[in-house]
C-alpha positions in Angstrom: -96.5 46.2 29.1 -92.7 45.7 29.5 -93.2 42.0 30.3 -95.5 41.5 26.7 -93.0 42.8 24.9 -90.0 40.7 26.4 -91.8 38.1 25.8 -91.9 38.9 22.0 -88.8 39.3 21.8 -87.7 36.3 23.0 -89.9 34.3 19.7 -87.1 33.3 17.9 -88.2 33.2 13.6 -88.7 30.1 12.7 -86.6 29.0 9.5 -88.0 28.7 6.0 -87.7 25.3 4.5 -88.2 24.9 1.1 -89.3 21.7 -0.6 -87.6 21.3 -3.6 -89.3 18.6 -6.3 -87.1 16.2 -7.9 -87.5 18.1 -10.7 -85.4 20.8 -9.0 -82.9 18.8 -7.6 -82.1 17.8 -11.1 -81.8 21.3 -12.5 -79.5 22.7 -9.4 -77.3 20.1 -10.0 -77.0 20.4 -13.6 -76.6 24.1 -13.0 -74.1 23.8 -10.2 -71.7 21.2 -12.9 -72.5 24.2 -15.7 -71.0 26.6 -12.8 -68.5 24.4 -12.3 -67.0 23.4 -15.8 -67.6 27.1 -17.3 -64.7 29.0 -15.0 -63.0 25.3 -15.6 -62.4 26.2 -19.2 -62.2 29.8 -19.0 -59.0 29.4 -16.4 -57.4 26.9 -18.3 -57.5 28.8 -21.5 -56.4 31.8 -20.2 -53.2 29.4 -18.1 -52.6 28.9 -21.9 -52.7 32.6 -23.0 -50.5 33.7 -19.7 -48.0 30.5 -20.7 -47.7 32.0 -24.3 -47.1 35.7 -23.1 -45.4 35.5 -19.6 -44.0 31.7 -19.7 -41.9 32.4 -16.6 -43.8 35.2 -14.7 -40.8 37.1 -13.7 -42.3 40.3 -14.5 -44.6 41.9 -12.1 -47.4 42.7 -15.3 -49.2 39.3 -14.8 -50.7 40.0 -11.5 -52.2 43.2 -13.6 -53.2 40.4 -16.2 -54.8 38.4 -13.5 -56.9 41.2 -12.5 -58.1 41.9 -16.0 -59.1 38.0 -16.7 -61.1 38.1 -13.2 -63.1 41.4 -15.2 -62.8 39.2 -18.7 -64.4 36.2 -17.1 -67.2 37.6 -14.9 -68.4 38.9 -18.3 -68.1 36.3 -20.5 -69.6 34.1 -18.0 -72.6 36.8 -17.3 -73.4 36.1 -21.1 -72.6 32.5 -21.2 -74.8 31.4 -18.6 -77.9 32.1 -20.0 -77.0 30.5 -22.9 -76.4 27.4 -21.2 -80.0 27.1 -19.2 -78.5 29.2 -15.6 -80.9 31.2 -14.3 -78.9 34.0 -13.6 -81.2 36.2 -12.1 -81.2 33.9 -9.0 -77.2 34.5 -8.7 -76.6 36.1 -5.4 -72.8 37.7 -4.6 -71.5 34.7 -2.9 -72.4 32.5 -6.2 -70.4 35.1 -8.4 -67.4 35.1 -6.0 -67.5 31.2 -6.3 -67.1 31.5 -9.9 -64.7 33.8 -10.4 -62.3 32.1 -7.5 -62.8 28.7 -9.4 -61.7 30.4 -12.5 -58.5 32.2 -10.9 -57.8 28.7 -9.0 -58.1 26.8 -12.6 -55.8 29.8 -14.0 -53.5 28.9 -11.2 -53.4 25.5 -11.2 -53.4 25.1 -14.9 -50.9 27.5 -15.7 -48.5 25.4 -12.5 -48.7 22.7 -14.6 -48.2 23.8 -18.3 -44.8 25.8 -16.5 -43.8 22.1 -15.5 
């Protein structure tokens, strides 16, 4: 009895593939440039809103600012996206994170430049 069931457990699952259609293909990359651009714009027009407020960042409040345009974003985007065609009911956790770090890195980067 032992040895049947070590021999189970030595089956390893086998992994699911999935066939997409070009059809598919098409979509998921038109979604993933729509996931893309989206936090693009969002962070750069924010960079412009934190340029016109804190220009220099010396205070301490614009890490608090930060925090709220992460909440900000992950909402507008939650509407936007179905708006623009992106299913998002097939988001997952690790597909919001992406977002919202492409937005805070567009922030960054754009609001880096416009202090230049």
């Amino acid at each position: 009895m032992k040895e049947k069931l070590e021999k189970d457990d030595k089956k390893e699952a086998e992994p699911i593939v999935k066939v997409l259609t070009p059809d598919d293909r098409k979509r998921l990359l038109i979604e993933g440039i729509k996931k893309t651009a989206v936090p693009a714009f969002i962070g750069a027009f924010f960079a412009v809103v934190l340029f016109m407020n804190f220009y220099d960042a010396k205070d301490k409040y614009w890490l608090y600012v930060l925090l709220l345009v992460v909440l900000v974003s992950y909402y507008v985007q939650k509407l936007l996206y179905p708006v623009l065609g992106v299913k998002v009911r097939e988001f997952e956790t690790m597909d919001w994170l992406y977002v919202e770090f492409m937005t805070i890195i567009f922030l960054l980067v754009s609001w880096t430049i416009l202090l230049n």
